[in-house]
PAGUKOL-182837 format. One record per residue (C-alpha): x, y, z; residue number from 1; residue in one letter. Coordinates in steps of 0.02 Angstrom, whole numbers. Layout:
// residues N
+--------+--------+--------+-----+---------+
!     c1 !     c2 !     c3 ! num ! residuo !
+--------+--------+--------+-----+---------+
!      X !      Y !      Z ! NUM !       A !
...
+--------+--------+--------+-----+---------+
//
This chain:
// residues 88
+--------+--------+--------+-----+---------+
!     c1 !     c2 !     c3 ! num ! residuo !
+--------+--------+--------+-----+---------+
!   1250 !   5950 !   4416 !   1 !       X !
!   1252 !   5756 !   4392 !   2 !       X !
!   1235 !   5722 !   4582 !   3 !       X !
!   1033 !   5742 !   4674 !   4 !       X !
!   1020 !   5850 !   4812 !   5 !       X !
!    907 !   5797 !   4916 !   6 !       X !
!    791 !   5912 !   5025 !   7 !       X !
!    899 !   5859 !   5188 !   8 !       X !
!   1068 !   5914 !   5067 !   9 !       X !
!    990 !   6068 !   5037 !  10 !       X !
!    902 !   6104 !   5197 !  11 !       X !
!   1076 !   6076 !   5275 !  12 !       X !
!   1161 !   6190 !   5171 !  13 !       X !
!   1057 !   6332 !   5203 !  14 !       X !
!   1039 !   6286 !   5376 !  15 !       X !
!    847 !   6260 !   5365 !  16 !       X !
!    735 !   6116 !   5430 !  17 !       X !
!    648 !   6026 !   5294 !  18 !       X !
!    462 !   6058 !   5265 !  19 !       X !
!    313 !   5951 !   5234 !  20 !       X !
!    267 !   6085 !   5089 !  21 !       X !
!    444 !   6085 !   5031 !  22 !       X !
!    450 !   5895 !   5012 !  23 !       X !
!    287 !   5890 !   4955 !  24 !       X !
!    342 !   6031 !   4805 !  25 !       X !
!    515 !   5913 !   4761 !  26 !       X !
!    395 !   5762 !   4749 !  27 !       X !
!    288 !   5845 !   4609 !  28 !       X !
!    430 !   5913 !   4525 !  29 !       X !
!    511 !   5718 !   4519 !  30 !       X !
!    358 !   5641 !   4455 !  31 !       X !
!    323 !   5798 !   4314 !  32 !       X !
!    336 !   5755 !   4131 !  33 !       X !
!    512 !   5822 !   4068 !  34 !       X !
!    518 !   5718 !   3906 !  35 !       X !
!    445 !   5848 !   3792 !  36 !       X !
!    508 !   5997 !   3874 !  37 !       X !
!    594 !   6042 !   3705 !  38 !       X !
!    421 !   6014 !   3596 !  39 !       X !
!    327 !   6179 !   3586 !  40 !       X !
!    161 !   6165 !   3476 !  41 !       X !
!     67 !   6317 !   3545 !  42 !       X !
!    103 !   6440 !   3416 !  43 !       X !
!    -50 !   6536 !   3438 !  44 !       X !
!     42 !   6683 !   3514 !  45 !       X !
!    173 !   6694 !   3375 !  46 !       X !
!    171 !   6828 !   3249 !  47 !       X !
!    267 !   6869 !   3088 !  48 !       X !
!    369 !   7019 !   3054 !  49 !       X !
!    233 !   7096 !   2949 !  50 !       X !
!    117 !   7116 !   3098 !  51 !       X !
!    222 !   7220 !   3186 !  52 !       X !
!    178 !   7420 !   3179 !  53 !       X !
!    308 !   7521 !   3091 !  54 !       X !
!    430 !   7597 !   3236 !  55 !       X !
!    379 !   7808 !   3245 !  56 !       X !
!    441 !   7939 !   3323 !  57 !       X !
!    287 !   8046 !   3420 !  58 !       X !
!    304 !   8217 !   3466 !  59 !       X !
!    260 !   8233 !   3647 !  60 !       X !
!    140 !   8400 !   3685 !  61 !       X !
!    260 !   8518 !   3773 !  62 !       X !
!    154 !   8498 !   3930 !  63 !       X !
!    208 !   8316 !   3948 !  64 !       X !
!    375 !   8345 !   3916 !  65 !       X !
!    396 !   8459 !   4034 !  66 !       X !
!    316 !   8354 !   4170 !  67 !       X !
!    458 !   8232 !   4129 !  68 !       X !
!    590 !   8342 !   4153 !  69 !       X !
!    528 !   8396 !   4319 !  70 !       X !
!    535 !   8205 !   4376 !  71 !       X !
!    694 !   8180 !   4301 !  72 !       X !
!    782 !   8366 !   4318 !  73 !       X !
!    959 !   8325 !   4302 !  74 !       X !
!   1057 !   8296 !   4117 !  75 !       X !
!   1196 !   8248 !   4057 !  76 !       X !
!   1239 !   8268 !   3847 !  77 !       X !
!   1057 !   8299 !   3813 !  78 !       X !
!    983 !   8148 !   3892 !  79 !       X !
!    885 !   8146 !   4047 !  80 !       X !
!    995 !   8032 !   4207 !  81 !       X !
!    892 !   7913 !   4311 !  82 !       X !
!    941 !   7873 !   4489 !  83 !       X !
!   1000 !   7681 !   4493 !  84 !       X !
!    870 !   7567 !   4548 !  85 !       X !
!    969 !   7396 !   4563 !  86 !       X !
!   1124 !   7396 !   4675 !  87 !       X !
!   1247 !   7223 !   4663 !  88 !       X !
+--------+--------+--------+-----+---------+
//
């Protein structure tokens, strides 16, 4: 997008009055920092490969599988169907 949109621009679009809060929100976000967006030097989250636990299968007890299957009771090939949750 190489052309600003203003508040009014996108007030207008929506078909919205403009907002003290709003304009006060677009004026912070003009005046933040961008210029070392890219630059990340907090790598105190980051972990190697070697700290991650080896991926196991677990045997459930048959008393918590079978709780699952009564929330989820229909099948299809051997795996349990879940009702869709998101709609487009």
């Amino acid at each position: 997008m190489s052309k600003i949109m203003t508040v009014d621009i996108l007030s207008s679009i929506k078909g919205a009055e403009p907002s003290e809060s709003v304009n006060q929100l677009f004026e912070v976000i003009k005046k933040a920092n961008t210029s070392d967006n890219n630059v990340n030097t907090n790598h105190n989250n980051a972990v190697t490969l070697d700290d991650l636990r080896e991926d196991v299968v677990i045997d459930s007890p048959q008393a918590e599988k079978q709780i699952i299957i009564e929330n989820f009771p229909k099948e299809k090939n051997g795996f349990l169907v879940v009702s869709k949750v998101i709609e487009e």
